[in-house]
C-alpha positions in Angstrom: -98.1 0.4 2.9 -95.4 1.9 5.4 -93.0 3.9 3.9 -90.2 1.7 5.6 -91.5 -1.4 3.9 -91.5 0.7 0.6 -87.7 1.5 0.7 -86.5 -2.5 1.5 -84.9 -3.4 -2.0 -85.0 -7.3 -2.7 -81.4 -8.7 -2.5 -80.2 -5.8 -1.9 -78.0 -7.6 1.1 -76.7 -9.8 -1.6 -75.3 -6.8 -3.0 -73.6 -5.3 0.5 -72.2 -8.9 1.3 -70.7 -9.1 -2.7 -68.6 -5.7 -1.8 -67.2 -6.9 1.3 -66.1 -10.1 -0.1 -64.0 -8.6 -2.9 -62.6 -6.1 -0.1 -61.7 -9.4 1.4 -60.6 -10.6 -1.4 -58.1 -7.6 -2.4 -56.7 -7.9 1.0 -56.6 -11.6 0.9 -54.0 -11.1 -1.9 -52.2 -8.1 -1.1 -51.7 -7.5 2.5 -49.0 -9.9 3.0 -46.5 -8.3 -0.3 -47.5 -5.0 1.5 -46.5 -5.5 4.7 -43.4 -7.8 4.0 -42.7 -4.0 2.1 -43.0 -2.2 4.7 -41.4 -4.8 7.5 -38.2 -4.6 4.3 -38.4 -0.8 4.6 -38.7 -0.5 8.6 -35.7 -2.9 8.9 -33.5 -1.1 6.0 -34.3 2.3 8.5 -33.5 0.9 11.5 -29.7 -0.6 10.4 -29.0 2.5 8.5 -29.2 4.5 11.4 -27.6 2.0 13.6 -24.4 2.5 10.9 -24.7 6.1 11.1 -24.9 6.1 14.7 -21.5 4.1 15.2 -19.5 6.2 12.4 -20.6 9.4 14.7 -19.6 7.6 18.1 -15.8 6.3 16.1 -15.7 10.0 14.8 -16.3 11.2 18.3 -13.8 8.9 19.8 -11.4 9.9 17.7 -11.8 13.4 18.1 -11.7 12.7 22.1 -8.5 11.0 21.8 -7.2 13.6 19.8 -7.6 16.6 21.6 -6.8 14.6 25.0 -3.5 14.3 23.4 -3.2 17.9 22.2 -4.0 18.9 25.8 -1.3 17.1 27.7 1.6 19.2 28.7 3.7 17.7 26.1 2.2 16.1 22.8 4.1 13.4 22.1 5.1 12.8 18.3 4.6 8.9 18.1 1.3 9.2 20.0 0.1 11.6 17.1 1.3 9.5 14.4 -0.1 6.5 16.2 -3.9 8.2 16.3 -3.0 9.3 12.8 -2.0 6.2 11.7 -5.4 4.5 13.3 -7.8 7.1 12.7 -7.0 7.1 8.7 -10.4 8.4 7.5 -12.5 8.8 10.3 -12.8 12.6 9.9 -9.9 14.8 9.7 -8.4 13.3 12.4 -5.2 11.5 10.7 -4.3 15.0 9.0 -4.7 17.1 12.5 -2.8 14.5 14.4 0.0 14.4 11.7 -0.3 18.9 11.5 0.2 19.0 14.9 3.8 16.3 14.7 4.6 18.4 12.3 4.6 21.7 14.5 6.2 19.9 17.1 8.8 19.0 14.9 9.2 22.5 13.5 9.1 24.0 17.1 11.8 21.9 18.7 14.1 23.4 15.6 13.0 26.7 15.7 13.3 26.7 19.9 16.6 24.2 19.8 15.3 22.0 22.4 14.6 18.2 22.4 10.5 18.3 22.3 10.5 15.4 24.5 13.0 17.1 27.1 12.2 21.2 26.6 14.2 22.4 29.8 16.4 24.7 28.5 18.6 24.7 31.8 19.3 20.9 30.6 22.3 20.7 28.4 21.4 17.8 27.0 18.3 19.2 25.8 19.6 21.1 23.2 19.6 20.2 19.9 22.6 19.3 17.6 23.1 19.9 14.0 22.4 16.7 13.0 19.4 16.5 15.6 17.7 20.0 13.7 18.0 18.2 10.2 16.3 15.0 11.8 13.5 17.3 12.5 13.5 19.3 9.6 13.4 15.8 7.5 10.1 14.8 10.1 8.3 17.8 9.6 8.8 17.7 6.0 8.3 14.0 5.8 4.3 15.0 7.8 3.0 17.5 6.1 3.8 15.6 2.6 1.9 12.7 4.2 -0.5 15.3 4.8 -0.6 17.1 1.1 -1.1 13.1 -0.4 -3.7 12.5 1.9 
């Protein structure tokens, strides 16, 4: 007999074709739950960094706005209190904006002059009595704002 002809097993196909059916089988029942998993997952990933990608362009905006503000010639107050006031929690924005209103403040009293006018040639630039104490009263009236924050 050939040696090939010895080594043919009777049913032995039978056997082959029983192991492939219960792999069938197995993925029969589980592929779907699987991959509904991991379509759950995927999807969970992808709006996760979609949120983190819009709290980093807000925090950036913010940032933008405030240092475009800082670098005008003169900072105005309101416009700081106004990106404070807005930005409330998108970084440290609100307490920078509200800092720097507060220097102003403090530097229009400790200069005399009006921060929205600072010509000192101008008369009416200069600050009264009653004008230093309104800006003593803001500055202390930020960074309090500042300390509860």
């Amino acid at each position: 007999m050939d040696e090939r002809q010895a080594q043919i097993k009777e049913g032995a196909g039978l056997e082959e074709s029983r192991v492939n059916q219960e792999f069938l089988d197995f993925l029969n029942r589980w592929s779907f739950p699987v991959l509904l998993i991991i379509a759950i997952v995927s999807g969970g990933y992808f709006v996760y960094n979609q949120w983190q990608a819009r709290k980093i362009a807000a925090r950036d905006q913010a940032f933008a706005e405030l240092g475009n503000m800082e670098s005008s010639n003169a900072p105005s107050v309101f416009s700081l209190t106004t990106i404070a006031d807005e930005y409330e929690g998108v970084g440290h924005v609100s307490e920078l904006a509200l800092l720097q209103a507060a220097s102003i403040h403090l530097n229009a009293v400790r200069t005399g002059l009006d921060p929205a006018d600072p010509d000192a040639s101008n008369p009416e630039s200069l600050l009264s009595d009653e004008d230093i104490a309104f800006h003593l009263d803001q500055a202390r009236s930020l960074y309090n704002q500042v300390l509860d924050r």
